[in-house]
C-alpha positions as CSV (number, residue, x, y, z in Angstrom):
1,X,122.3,88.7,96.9
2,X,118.8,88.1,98.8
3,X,116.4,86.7,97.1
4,X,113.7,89.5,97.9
5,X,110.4,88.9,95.7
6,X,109.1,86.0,97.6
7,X,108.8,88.2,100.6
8,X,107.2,91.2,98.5
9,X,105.0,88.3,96.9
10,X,103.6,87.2,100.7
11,X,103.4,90.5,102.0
12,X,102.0,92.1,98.8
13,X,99.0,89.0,98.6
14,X,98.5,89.5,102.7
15,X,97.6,93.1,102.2
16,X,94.9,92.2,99.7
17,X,93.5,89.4,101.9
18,X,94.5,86.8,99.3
19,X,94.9,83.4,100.3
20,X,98.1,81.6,98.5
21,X,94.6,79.4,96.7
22,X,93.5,82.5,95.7
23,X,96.6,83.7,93.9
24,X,97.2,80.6,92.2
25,X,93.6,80.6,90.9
26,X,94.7,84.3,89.3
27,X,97.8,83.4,88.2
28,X,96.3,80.4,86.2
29,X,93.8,83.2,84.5
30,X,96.6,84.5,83.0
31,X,98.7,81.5,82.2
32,X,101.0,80.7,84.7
33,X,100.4,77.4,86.3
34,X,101.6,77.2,89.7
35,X,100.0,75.7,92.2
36,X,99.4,77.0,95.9
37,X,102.4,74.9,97.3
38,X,104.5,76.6,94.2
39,X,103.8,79.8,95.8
40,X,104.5,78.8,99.3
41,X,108.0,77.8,98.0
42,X,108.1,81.1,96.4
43,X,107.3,82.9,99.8
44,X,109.5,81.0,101.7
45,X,112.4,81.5,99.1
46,X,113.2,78.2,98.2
47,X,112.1,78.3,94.7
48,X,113.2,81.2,92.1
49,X,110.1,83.4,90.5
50,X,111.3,83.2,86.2
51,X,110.7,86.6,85.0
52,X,107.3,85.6,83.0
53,X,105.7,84.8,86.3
54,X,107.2,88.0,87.8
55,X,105.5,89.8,85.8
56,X,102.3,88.1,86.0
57,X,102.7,88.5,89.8
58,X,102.9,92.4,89.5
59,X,99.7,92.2,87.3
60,X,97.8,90.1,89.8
61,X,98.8,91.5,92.7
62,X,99.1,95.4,91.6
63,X,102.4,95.9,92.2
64,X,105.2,97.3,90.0
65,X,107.8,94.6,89.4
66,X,110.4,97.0,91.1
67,X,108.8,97.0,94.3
68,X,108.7,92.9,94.0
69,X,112.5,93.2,93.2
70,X,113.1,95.4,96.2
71,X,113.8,98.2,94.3
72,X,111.2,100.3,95.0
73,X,109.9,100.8,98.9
């Protein structure tokens, strides 16, 4: 199966403007430490998203976790 949230992460933080700096400064708010290289990985969909900061993604980014799992169009 295709690793689908780091594609909904990148286009979900595009349609807000958000710079991949900008996310990790949120997602450190809220106590997940990642860094801006972290998320790049993340995008790119060579490093898997745990289901903590999944969450805290759909928070952040105001998106149900569904829609990040492909689930939801």
């Amino acid at each position: 199966m295709k690793n689908v949230a780091g594609a909904r992460i990148r286009e979900a933080r595009k349609n807000r403007l958000m710079t991949q700096v900008e996310l990790a400064t949120k997602l450190q708010n809220r106590s997940v430490n990642l860094e801006s290289g972290s998320i790049c990985r993340i995008e790119a969909g060579t490093r898997l998203v745990t289901d903590f900061e999944l969450m805290v993604f759909s928070k952040v980014l105001d998106v149900p976790v569904e829609w990040l799992l492909g689930m939801q169009n």
